[in-house]
Backbone as CSV, one residue per row, in Angstrom:
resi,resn,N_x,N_y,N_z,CA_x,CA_y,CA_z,C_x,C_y,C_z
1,UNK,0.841,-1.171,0.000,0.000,0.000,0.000,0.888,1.237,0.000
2,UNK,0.847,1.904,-1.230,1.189,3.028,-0.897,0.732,4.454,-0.425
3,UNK,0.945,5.324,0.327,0.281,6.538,1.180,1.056,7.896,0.862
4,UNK,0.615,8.621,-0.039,0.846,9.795,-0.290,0.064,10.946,0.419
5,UNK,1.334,11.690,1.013,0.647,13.218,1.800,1.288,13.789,1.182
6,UNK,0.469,15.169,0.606,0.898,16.299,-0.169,0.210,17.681,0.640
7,UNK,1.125,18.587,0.863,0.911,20.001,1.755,1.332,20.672,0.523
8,UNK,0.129,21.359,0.713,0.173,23.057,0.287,0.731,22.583,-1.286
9,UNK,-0.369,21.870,-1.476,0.370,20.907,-3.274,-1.064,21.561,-4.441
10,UNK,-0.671,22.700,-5.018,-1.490,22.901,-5.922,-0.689,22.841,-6.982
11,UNK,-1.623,22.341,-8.407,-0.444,22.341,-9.707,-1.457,22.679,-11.150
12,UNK,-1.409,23.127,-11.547,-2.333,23.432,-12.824,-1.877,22.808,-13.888
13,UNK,-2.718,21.898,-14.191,-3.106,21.120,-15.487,-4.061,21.607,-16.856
14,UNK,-2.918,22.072,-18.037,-3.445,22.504,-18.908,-2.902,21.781,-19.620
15,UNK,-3.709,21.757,-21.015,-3.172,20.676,-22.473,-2.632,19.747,-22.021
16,UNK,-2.519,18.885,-20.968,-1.665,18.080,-20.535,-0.346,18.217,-19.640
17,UNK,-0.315,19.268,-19.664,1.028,20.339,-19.533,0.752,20.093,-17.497
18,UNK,1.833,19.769,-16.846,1.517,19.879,-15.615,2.509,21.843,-14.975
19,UNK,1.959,22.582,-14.181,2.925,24.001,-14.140,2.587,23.970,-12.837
20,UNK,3.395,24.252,-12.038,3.295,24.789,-10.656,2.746,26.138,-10.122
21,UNK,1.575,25.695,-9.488,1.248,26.974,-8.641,1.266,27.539,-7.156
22,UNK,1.674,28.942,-7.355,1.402,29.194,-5.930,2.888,29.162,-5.641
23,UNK,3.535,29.639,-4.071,4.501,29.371,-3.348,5.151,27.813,-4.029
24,UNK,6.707,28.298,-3.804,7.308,26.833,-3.500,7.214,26.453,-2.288
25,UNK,6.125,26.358,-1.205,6.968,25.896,-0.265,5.934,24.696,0.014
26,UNK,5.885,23.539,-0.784,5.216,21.973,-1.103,6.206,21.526,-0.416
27,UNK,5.137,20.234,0.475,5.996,19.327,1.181,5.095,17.869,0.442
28,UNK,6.010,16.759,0.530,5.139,15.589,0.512,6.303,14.181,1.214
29,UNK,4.806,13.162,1.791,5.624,12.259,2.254,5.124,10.650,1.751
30,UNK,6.162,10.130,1.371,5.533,8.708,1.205,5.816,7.411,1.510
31,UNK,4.814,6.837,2.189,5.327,5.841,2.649,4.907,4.596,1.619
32,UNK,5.425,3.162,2.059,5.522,2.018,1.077,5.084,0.860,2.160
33,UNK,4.111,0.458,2.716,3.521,-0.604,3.500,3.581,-2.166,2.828
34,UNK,3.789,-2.448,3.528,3.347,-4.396,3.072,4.565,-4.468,1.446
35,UNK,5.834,-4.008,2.089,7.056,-4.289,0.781,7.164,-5.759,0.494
36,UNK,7.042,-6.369,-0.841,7.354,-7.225,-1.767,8.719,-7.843,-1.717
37,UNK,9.263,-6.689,-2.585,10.753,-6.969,-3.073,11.632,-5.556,-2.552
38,UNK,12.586,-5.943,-2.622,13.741,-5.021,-2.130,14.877,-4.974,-2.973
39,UNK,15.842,-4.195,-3.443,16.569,-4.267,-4.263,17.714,-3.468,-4.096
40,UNK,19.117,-3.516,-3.991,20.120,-2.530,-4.036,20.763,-2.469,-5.260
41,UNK,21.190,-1.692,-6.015,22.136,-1.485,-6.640,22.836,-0.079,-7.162
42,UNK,23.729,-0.339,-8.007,24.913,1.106,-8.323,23.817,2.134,-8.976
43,UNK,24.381,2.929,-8.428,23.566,4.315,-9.506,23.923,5.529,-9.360
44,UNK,24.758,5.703,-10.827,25.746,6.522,-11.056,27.124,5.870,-10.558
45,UNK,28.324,6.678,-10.573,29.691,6.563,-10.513,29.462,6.556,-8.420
46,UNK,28.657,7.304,-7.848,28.752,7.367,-6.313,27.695,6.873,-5.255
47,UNK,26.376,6.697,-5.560,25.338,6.486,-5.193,24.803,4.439,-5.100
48,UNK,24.142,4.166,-4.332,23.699,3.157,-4.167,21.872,3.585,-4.334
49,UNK,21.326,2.438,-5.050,20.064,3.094,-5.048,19.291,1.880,-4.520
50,UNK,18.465,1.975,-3.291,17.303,0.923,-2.929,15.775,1.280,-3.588
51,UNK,15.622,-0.056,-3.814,14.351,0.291,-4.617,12.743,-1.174,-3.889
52,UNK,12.196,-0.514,-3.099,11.259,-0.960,-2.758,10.072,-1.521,-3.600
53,UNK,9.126,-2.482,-3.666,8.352,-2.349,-4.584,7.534,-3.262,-3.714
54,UNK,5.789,-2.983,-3.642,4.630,-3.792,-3.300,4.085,-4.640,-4.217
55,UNK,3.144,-5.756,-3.662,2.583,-6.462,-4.632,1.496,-5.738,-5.748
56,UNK,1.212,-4.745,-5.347,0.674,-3.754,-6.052,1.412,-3.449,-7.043
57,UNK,2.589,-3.519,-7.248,3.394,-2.854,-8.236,3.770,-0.662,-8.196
58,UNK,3.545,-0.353,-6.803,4.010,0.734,-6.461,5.240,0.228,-6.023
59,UNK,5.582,1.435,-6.491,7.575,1.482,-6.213,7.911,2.475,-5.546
60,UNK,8.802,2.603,-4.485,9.924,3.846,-4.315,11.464,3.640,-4.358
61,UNK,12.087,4.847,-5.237,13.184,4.687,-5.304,13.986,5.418,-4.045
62,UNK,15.152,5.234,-3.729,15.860,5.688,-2.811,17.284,5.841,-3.268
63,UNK,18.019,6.756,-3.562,19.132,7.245,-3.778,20.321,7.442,-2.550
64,UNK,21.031,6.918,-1.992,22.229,7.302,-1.292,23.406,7.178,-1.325
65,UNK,24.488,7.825,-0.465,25.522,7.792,-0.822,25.935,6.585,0.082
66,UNK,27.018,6.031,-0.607,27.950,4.836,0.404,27.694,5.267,1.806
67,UNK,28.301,6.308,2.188,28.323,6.693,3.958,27.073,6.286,4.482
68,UNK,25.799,6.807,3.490,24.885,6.316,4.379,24.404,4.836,4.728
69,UNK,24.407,4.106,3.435,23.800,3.073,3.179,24.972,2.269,4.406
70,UNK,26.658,2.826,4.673,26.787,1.984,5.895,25.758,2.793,7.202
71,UNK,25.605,3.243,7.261,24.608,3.824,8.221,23.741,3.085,8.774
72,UNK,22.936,3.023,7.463,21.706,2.217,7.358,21.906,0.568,8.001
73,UNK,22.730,-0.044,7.132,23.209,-1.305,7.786,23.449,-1.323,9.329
74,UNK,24.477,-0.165,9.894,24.691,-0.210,11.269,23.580,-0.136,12.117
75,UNK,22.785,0.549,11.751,20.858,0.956,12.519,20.213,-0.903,12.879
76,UNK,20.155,-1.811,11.541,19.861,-2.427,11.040,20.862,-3.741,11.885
77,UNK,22.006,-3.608,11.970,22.612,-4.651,12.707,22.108,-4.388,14.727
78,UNK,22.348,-2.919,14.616,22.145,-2.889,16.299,20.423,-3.509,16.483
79,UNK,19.520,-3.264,15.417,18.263,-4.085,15.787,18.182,-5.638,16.262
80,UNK,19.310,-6.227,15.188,19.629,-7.518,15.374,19.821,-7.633,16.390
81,UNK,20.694,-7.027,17.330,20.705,-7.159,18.231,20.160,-6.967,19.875
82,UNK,19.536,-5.840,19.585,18.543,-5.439,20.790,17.000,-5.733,20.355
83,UNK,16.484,-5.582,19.129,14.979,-5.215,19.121,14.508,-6.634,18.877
84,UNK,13.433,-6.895,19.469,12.039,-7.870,19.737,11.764,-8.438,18.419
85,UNK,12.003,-7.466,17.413,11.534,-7.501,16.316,12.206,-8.496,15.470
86,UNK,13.829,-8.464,15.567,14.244,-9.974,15.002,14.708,-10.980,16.091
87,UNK,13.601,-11.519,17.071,13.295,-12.624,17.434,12.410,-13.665,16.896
């Protein structure tokens, strides 16, 4: 399931043509529930890209740099080890 929140998101649709209206100051957030498949790989010369996808066939991509993605892993190992969650 995917869940899109969009603030202060107006956009004018003409001929097909999508144009932004109003202030830049649009926020949006999205989340990706009940993930399928998971995927890492290279993207670009510096970046690692994770790519989520539901049985729905909604996707999110995720772009980071090496530093983080060890990050991510380290978050991800200390769960292993303290949280309930991989028991």
């Amino acid at each position: 399931m995917l869940a899109l929140t969009l603030e202060d998101f107006m956009v004018e649709l003409n001929d097909g043509s999508i144009k932004n209206v109003g202030p830049k100051n649009k926020a949006a957030t999205a989340k990706l529930f009940d993930v399928e498949s998971v995927e890492a790989r290279e993207f670009g010369d510096k970046r690692v890209k994770l790519v989520f996808e539901d049985d729905d066939g909604n996707e999110i991509q995720i772009s980071l740099f090496p530093e983080d993605v060890q990050k991510l892993t380290d978050d991800v190992e200390a769960l292993e080890e303290d949280s309930p969650v991989f028991d």
